[in-house]
C-alpha positions as CSV (number, residue, x, y, z in Angstrom):
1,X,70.7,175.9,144.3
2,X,67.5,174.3,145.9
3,X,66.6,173.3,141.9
4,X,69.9,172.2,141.2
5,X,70.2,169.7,144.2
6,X,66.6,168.3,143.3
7,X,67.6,168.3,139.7
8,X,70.7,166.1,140.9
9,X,68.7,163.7,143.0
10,X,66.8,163.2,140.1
11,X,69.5,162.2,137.4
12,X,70.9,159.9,140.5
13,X,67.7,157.7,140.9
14,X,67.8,157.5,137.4
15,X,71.9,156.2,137.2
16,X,71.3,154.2,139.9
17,X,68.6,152.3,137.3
18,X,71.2,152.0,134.5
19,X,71.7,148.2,134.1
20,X,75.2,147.9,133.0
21,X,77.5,147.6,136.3
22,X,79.9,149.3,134.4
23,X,78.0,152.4,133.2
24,X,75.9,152.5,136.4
25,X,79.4,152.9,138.5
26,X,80.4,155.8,136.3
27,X,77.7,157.7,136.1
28,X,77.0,157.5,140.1
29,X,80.7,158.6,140.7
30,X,80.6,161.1,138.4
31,X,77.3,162.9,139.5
32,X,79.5,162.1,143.2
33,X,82.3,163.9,142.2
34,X,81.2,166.7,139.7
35,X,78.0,168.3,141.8
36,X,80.4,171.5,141.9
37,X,80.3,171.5,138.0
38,X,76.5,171.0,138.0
39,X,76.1,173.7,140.1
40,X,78.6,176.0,138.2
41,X,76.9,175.6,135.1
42,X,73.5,176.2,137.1
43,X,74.6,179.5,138.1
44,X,74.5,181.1,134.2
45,X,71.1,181.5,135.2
46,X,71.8,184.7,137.2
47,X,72.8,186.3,134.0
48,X,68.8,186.8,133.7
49,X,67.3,189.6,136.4
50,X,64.4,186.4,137.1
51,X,64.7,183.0,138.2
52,X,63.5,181.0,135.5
53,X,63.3,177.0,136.8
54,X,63.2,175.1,133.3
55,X,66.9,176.9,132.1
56,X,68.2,176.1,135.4
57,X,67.3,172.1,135.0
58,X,68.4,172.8,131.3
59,X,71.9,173.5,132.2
60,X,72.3,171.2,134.8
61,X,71.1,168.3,132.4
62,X,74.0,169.1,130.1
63,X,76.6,169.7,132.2
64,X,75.1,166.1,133.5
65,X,75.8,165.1,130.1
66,X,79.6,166.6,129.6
67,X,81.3,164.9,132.7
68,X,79.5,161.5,131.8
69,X,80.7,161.9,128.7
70,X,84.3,162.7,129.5
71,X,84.4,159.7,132.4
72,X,83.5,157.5,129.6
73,X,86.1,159.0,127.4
74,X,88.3,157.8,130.0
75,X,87.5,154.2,129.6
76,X,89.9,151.7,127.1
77,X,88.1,151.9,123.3
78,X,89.5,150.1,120.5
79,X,89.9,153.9,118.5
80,X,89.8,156.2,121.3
81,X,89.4,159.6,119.2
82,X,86.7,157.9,117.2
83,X,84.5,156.8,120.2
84,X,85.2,160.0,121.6
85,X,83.5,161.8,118.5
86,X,80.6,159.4,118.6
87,X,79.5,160.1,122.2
88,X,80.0,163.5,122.7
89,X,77.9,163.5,119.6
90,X,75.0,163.6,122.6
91,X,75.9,167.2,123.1
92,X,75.3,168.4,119.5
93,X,71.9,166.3,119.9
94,X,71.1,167.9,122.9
95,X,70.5,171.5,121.8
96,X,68.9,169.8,118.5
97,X,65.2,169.8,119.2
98,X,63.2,167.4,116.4
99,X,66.7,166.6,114.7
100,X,67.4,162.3,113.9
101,X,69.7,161.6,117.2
102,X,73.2,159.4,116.8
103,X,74.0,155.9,118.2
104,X,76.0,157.6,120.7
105,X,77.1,154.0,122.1
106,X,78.2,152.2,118.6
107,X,81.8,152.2,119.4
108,X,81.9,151.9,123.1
109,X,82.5,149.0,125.4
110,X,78.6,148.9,126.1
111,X,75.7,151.2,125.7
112,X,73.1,149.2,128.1
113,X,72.4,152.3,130.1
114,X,68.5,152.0,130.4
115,X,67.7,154.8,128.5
116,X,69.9,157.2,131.0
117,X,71.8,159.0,128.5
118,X,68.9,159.5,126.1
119,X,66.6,161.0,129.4
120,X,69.6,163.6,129.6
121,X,69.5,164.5,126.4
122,X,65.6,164.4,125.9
123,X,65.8,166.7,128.7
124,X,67.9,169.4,127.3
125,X,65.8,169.4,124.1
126,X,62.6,169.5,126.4
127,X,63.9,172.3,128.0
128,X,65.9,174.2,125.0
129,X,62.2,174.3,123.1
130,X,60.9,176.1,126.4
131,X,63.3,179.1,125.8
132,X,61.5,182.3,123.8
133,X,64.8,182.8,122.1
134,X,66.2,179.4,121.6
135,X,65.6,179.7,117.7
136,X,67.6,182.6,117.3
137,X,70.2,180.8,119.4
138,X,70.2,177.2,117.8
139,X,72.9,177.5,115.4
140,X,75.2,179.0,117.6
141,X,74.8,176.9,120.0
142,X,75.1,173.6,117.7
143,X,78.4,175.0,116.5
144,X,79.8,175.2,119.8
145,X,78.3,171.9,120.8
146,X,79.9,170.1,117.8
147,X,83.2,171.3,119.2
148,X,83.3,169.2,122.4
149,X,83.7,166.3,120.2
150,X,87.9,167.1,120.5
151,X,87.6,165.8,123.9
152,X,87.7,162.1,122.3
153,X,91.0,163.1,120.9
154,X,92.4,164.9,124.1
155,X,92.3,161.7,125.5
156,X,93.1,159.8,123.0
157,X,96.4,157.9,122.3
158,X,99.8,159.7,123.2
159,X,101.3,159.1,120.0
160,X,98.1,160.4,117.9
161,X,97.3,163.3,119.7
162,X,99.1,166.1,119.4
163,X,99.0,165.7,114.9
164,X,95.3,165.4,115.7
165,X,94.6,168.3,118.1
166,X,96.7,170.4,115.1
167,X,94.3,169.1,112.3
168,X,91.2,169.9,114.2
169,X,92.8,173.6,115.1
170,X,93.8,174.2,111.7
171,X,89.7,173.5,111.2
172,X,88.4,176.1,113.8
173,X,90.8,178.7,112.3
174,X,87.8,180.9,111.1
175,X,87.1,181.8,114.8
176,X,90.4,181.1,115.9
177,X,92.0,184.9,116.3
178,X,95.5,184.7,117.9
179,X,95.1,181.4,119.6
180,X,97.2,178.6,119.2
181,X,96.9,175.2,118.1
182,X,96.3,173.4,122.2
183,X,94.4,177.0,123.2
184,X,91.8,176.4,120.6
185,X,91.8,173.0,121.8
186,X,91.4,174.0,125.0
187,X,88.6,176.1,124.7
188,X,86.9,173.2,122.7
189,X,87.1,171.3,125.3
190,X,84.4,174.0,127.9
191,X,80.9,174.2,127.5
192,X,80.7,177.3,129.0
193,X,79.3,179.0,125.3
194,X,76.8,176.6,125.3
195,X,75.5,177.5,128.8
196,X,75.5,180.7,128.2
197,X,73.7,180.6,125.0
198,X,71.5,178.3,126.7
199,X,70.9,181.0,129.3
200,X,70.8,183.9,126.5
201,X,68.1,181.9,124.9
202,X,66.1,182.3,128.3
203,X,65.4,185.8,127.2
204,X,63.2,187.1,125.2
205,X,65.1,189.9,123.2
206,X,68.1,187.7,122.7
207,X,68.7,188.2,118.6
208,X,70.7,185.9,116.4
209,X,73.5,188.8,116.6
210,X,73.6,189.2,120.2
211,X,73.7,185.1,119.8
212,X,77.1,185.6,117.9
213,X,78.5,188.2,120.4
214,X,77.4,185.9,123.4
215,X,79.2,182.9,121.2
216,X,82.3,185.3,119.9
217,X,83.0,186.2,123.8
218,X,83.1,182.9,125.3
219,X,85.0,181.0,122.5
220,X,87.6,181.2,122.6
221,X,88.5,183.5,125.2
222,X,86.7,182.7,128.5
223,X,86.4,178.9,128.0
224,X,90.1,178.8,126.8
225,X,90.9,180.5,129.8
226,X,89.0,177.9,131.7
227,X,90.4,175.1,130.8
228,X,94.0,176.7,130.9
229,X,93.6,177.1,134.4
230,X,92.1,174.0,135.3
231,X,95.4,172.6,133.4
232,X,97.8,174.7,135.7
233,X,96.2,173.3,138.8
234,X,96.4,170.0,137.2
235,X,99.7,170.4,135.3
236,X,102.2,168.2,138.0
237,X,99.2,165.2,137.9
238,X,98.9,164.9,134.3
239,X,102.9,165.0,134.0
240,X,102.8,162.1,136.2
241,X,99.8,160.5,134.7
242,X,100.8,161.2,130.7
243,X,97.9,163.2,130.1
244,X,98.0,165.6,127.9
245,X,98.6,169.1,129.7
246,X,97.4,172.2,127.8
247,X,99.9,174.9,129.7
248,X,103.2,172.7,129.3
249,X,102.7,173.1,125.5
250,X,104.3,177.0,126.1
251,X,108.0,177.3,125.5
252,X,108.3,179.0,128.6
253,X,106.5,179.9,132.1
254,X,107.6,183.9,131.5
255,X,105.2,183.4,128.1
256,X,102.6,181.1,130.0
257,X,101.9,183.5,132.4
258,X,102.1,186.3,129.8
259,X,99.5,184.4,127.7
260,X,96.9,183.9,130.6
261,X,96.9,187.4,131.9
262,X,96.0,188.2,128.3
263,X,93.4,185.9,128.2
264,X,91.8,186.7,131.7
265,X,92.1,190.7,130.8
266,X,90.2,189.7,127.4
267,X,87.7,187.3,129.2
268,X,86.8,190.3,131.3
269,X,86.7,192.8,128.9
270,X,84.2,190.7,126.0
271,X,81.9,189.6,129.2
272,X,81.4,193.5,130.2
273,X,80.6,194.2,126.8
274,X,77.4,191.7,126.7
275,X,74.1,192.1,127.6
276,X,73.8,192.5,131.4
277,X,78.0,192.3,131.0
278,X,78.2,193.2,134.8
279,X,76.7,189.5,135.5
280,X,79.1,187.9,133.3
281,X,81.8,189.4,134.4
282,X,80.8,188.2,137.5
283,X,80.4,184.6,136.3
284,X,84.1,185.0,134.6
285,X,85.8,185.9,137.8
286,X,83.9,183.4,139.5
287,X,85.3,181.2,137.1
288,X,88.9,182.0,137.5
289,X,88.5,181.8,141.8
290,X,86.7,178.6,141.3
291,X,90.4,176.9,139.4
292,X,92.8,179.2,141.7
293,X,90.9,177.8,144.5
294,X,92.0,174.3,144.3
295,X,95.3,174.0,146.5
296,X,97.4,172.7,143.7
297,X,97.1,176.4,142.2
298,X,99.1,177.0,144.6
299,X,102.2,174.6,144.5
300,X,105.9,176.6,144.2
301,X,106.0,176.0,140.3
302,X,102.9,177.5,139.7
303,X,102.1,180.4,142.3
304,X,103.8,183.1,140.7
305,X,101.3,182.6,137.4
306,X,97.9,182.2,140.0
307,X,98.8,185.2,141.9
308,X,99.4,187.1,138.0
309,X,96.5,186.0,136.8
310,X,94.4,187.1,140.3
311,X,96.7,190.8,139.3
312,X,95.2,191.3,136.0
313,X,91.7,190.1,136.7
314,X,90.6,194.2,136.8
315,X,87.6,192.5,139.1
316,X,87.5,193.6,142.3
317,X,85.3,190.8,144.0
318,X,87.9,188.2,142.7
319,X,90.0,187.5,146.0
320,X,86.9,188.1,147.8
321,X,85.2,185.1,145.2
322,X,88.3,183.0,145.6
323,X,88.0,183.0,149.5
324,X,84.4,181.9,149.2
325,X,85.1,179.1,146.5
326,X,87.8,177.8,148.9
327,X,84.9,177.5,151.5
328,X,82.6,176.0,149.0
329,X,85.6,173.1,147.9
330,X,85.6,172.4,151.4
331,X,81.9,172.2,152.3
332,X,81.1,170.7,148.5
């Protein structure tokens, strides 16, 4: 945590540079509002038995990266999807050491940033190249980074999004097991496969098969379930707001609820399996107290799901993690 906060500081002095008003405001609210995501993505690092610094700034830099991106995402475009695509092009870049980077900017308002988003992203390849094992991890970790460009059509226009979620589904079908359309959407929209193949590159023995498994167990299981949750906290704001909610797209809450006790029992399951499986499973659960934490979890039309999710989380520390990630909401 010490490295994280200094790694924050850091990225802060360096928004508070950016000359665009514009930019400079989003990128200071969202390092404000998202140091709780910095430091979530911070802690794949414990799936190593050593603390190992240059991961730990690694993951915070592109976590750094994913909430800019998706504030600016937020922000009126002329083609909204397309825009999307181009920005969160920065991801793929960012686990690309030595490969030509995109105009990440072409088809947004501005791109006068002072060189902030490129530092971010220079970072990540700085630190990816330090890894022992980050060539045995680069392809899987481009694939999954490649994905996060659905979140330019998430929030794109009303009308266009749901035909174009379905079109880029039907094009993750390979990997797409017995998810749905919005599920595989949903987990295209986490990062958490590329932070922990970020932090699998971190070791040493980490082969391009344990790679895959690492990659097969997060997407799209965990990181579905991720975002699935985050959408049931979130599920009576966006109906009020228009944005697009992943859980309302079940036919019912009976098969809802069904679906994410699934999800959390397979989450669990694949993270056991992994090398050192008893940290991810820990990181998982984490996960899953971190979204029931948030008081909206707990609102009369969702609590029966929250409390059937906690029931078929098979993890014994998960009430115990939810009671300490309601202290850490309050204190964060």
């Amino acid at each position: 945590m010490p490295t994280v906060r200094a790694e924050l500081r850091a990225w802060e002095r360096a928004a508070a540079a950016i000359p665009n008003p514009q930019l400079r405001a989003h990128a200071l609210a969202t390092l404000g509002s998202e140091r709780l995501s910095a430091a979530g993505a911070a802690l794949f690092a414990t799936t190593l038995p050593r603390h190992v610094p240059a991961l730990v700034r690694t993951l915070v830099a592109y976590q750094v990266i994913c909430d800019y991106l998706d504030t600016l995402c937020e922000q009126p475009s002329d083609d909204p999807v397309a825009n999307g695509a181009t920005l969160h092009r920065a991801l793929a870049d960012a686990v690309a050491p030595g490969a030509a980077t995109t105009d990440w900017y072409r088809l947004h308002a501005s791109g006068e940033d002072g060189g902030y988003l490129a530092a971010l992203v220079g970072a990540c390849r700085k630190g990816c190249e330090s890894l022992p094992s980050f060539p045995q991890v680069r392809a899987a970790a481009q694939r999954e980074a490649t994905r996060n460009q659905v979140q330019g059509i998430k929030d794109g226009p009303a009308d266009r999004r749901e035909t174009e979620l379905r079109r880029w589904a039907r094009a993750q079908s390979h990997d797409a097991g017995d998810a749905s359309w919005f599920e595989l959407a949903a987990a295209g929209s986490s990062p958490l496969a590329v932070l922990a193949l970020l932090a699998a590159a971190a070791d040493a023995s980490t082969s391009a098969s344990a790679a895959e498994q690492v990659r097969r167990c997060y997407f799209p299981a965990v990181e579905a379930l991720s975002t699935l949750l985050d959408s049931l906290a979130d599920r009576t704001r966006d109906e009020l707001t228009g944005e697009l909610s992943f859980v309302a797209q079940y036919p019912s809450t009976a098969v809802m609820t069904a679906r994410l006790q699934a999800l959390t029992l397979r989450a669990l399951v694949g993270a056991r399996r992994l090398p050192n499986g008893e940290r991810h499973v820990v990181l998982v659960a984490g996960m899953v107290a971190m979204h029931l934490s948030d008081p909206s979890a707990w609102q009369p039309s969702v609590r029966d799901t929250t409390r059937a999710v906690l029931g078929s989380s098979l993890a014994g520390m998960t009430p115990l993690l939810l009671t300490i990630m309601r202290g850490w909401r309050r204190i964060g």
